[in-house]
C-alpha positions in Angstrom: 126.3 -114.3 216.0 129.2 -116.0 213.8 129.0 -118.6 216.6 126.0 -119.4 216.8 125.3 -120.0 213.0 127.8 -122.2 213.0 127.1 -123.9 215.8 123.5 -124.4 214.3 124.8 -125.7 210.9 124.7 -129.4 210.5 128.6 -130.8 209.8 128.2 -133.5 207.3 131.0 -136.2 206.7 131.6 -137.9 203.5 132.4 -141.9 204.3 135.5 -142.9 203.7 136.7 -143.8 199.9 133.1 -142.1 198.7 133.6 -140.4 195.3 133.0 -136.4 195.4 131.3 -134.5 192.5 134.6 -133.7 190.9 135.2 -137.1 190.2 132.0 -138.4 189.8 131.1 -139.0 186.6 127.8 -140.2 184.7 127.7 -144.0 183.8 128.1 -143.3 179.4 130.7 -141.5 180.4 132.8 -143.8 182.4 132.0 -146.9 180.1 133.4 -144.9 177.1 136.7 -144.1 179.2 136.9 -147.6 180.1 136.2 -148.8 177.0 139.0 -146.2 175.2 141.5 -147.4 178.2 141.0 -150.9 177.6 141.2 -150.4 173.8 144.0 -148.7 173.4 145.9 -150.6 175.9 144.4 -153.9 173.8 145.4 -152.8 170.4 148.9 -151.1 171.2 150.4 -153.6 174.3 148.4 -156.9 174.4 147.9 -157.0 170.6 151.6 -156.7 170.0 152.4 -159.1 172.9 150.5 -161.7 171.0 151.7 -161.5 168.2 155.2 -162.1 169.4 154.3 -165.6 171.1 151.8 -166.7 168.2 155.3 -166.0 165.6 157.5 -168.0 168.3 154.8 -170.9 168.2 154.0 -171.0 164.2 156.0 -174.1 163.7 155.2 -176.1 167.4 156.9 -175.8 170.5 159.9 -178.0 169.2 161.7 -175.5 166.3 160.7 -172.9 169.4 163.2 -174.9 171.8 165.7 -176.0 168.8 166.3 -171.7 167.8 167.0 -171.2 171.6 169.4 -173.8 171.4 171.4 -172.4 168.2 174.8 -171.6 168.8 174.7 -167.8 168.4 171.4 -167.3 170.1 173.1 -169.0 173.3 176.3 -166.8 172.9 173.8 -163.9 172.6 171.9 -165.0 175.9 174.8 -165.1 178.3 176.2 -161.8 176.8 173.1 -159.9 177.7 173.3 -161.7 181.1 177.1 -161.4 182.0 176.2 -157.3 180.7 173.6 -157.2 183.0 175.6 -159.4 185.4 178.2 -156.1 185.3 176.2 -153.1 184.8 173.4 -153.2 187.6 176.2 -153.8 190.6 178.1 -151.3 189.5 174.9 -149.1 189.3 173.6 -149.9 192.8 177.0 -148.4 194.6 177.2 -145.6 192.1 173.1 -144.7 193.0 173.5 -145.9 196.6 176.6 -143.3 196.8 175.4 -140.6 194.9 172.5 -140.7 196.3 173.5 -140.4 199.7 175.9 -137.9 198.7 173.7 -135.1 197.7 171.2 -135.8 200.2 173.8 -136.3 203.1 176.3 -133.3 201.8 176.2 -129.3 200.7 178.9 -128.8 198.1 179.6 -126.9 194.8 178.4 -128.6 191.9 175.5 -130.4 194.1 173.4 -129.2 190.7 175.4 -130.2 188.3 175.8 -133.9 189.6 172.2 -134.0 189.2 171.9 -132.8 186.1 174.8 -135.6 184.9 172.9 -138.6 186.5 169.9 -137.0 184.7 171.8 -137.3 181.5 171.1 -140.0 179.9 167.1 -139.9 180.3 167.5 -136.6 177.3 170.7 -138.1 175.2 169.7 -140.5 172.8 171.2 -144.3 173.1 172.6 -144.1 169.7 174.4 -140.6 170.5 175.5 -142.5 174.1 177.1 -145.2 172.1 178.8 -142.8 169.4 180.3 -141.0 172.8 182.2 -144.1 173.3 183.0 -144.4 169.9 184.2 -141.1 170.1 186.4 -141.7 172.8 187.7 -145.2 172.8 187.3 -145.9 169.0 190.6 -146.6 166.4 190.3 -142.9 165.3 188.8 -141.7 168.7 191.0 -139.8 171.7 192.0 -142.6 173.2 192.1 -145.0 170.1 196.1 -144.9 169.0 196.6 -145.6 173.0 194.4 -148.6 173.4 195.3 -150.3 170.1 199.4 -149.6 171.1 198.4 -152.1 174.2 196.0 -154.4 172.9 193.5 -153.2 174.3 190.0 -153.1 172.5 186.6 -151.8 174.1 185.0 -150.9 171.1 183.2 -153.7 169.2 184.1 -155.6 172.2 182.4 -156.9 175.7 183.8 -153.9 177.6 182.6 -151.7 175.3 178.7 -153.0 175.7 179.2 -153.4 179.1 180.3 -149.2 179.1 177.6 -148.4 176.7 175.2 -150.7 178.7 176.5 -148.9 182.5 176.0 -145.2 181.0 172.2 -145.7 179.9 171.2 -147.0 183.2 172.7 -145.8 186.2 170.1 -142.6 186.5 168.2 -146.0 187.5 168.8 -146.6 190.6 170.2 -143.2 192.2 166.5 -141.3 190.8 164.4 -144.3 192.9 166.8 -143.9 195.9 167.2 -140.3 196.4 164.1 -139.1 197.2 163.5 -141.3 199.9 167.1 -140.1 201.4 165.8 -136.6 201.0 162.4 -137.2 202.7 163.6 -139.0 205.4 166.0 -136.4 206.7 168.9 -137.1 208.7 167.3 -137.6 211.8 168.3 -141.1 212.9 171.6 -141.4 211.2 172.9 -138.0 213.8 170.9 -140.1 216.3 173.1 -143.0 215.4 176.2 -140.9 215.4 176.4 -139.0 218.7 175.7 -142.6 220.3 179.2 -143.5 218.7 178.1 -145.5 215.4 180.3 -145.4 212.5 179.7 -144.7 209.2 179.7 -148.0 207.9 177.0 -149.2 210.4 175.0 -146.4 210.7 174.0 -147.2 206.5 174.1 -150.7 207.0 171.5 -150.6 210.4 169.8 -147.2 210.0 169.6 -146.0 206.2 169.5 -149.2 204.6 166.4 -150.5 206.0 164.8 -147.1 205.0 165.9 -147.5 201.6 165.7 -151.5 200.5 162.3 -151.4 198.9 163.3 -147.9 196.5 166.9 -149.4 196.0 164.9 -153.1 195.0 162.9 -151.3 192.7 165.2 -149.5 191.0 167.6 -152.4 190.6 164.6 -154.4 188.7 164.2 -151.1 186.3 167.9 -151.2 185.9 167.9 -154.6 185.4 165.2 -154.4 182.9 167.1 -151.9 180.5 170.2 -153.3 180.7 168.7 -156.5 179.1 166.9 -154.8 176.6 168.9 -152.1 175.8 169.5 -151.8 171.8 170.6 -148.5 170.5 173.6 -147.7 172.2 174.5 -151.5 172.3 174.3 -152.2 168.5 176.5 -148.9 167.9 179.4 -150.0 169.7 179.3 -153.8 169.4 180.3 -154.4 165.9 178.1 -157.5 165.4 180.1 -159.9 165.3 178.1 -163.1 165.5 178.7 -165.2 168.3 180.5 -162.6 170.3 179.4 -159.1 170.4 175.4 -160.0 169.5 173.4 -159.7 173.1 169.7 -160.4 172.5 168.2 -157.4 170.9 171.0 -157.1 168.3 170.3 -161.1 167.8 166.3 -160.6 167.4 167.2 -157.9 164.9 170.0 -159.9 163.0 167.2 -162.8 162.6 164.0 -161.2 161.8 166.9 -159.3 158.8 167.7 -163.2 157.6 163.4 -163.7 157.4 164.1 -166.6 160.5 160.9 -165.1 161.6 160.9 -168.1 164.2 164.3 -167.6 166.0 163.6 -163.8 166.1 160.2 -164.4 167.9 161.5 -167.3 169.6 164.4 -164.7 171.2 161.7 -161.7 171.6 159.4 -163.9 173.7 162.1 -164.6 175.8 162.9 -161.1 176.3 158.9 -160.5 176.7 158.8 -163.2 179.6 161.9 -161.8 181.0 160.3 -158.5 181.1 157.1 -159.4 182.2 158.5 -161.3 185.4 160.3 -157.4 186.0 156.9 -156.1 185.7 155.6 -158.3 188.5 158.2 -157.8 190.6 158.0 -154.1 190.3 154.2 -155.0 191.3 155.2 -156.8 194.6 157.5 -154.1 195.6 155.2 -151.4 194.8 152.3 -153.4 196.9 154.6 -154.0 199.6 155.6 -150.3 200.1 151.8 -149.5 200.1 151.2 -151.9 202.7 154.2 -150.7 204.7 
């Protein structure tokens, strides 16, 4: 009898991409979410986006040219980029490794290391560059040491190069890990028992698996490391012409009312970070087609 009624029941089929009655809303409905989205989005991202390039262009397009050619604001532009130049290598082996590490590996501590890389998501910059402070400061543990051999991190390039490493190199290892874990370990024992070594079998087996994830966390890394602030301006001293990267430059600016120069440098960073946006558009549309 079960098999029968069934048999008698007509087996509709929804086309492909139709919406269902959970998500099917009436038309008022949709056009006042749209409207909110679009509104919020408007007053709190585009808004403020505007704003930045209308300040940079109050005075023409030739004081606009003239503060990025200043002295300090140059000496802040190729800090940031010799920072970033440092900090998002580094990251990419210390992701790439850790990574594969806990997705390769069973050891003790296997939580703990993913807790650390974690760490700095929950610890607030300016507590991240006190921790330096802390450590490599004239009163800090290794302080008296340093400053015996001339050396000096704190309100120094290593030291915002340090500060700038530790707030972004969960980057990198949280895009790249999952993929490691999905993937299994398949090929690479495939590659091994067929006499592979190690250094190969990433280069011609994991590596192509992983590009587009390691790509797109380099751009995010990238993207903080330029425009990190908090744990930068704690250990950098400001010092003018030295230890200012382009945050703590906007910042010194807009506090000397050269509203120009300080929206001249913000657009800068803006375009810089839109162009990471639209890369981290092409990557994600690439992995969608792939």
């Amino acid at each position: 009898m079960a098999n029968a009624v069934t048999q008698d029941m007509p087996i509709t089929v929804a086309p492909a991409g139709a919406p269902t009655a959970a998500t099917t809303e009436s038309l008022p409905v949709r056009v006042l979410l749209i409207a909110f989205a679009l509104g919020f989005l408007g007053l709190f991202v585009a808004l403020p986006i505007l704003a930045v390039f209308a300040g940079a262009l109050a005075q023409g397009l030739g004081p606009c040219v003239a503060k990025l050619s200043e002295p300090d604001t140059l000496a802040a532009i190729r800090l940031t980029l010799f920072t970033a130049s440092i900090a998002v290598p580094l990251n990419v082996v210390f992701g790439v490794s850790a990574a594969w590490l806990i997705s390769k590996y069973r050891f003790v501590g296997k939580s703990l290391l993913i807790t650390l890389i974690d760490l700095p998501f929950s610890v607030s910059p300016v507590v991240s560059g006190l921790i330096f402070v802390l450590m490599f400061g004239g009163r800090g543990v290794l302080g008296p040491w340093l400053a015996a051999h001339g050396i000096h991190i704190i309100f120094a390039t290593p030291g915002i190069v340090l500060a700038t490493i530790f707030v972004t190199f969960p980057f990198v290892a949280r895009e790249v890990l999952p993929l490691m874990q999905d993937q299994g370990n398949d090929e690479e024992e495939a590659a091994l028992t067929l006499g592979a070594g190690g250094f190969r079998i990433f280069w011609q087996v994991t590596l192509p698996k992983i590009k587009w994830g390691m790509l797109y966390g380099i751009i995010l890394c990238n993207a903080r490391a330029m425009g990190e602030f908090g744990a930068v301006s704690v250990v950098s001293g400001h010092v003018r012409g030295q230890t200012n990267t382009m945050p703590l430059q906007v910042e010194i600016l807009y506090n000397e009312y050269d509203s120009v120069g300080a929206f001249t440098l913000a657009s800068l960073l803006m375009v810089l970070a839109l162009a990471t946006l639209v890369a981290k558009k092409l990557i994600e549309a690439r992995q969608v087609r792939r």
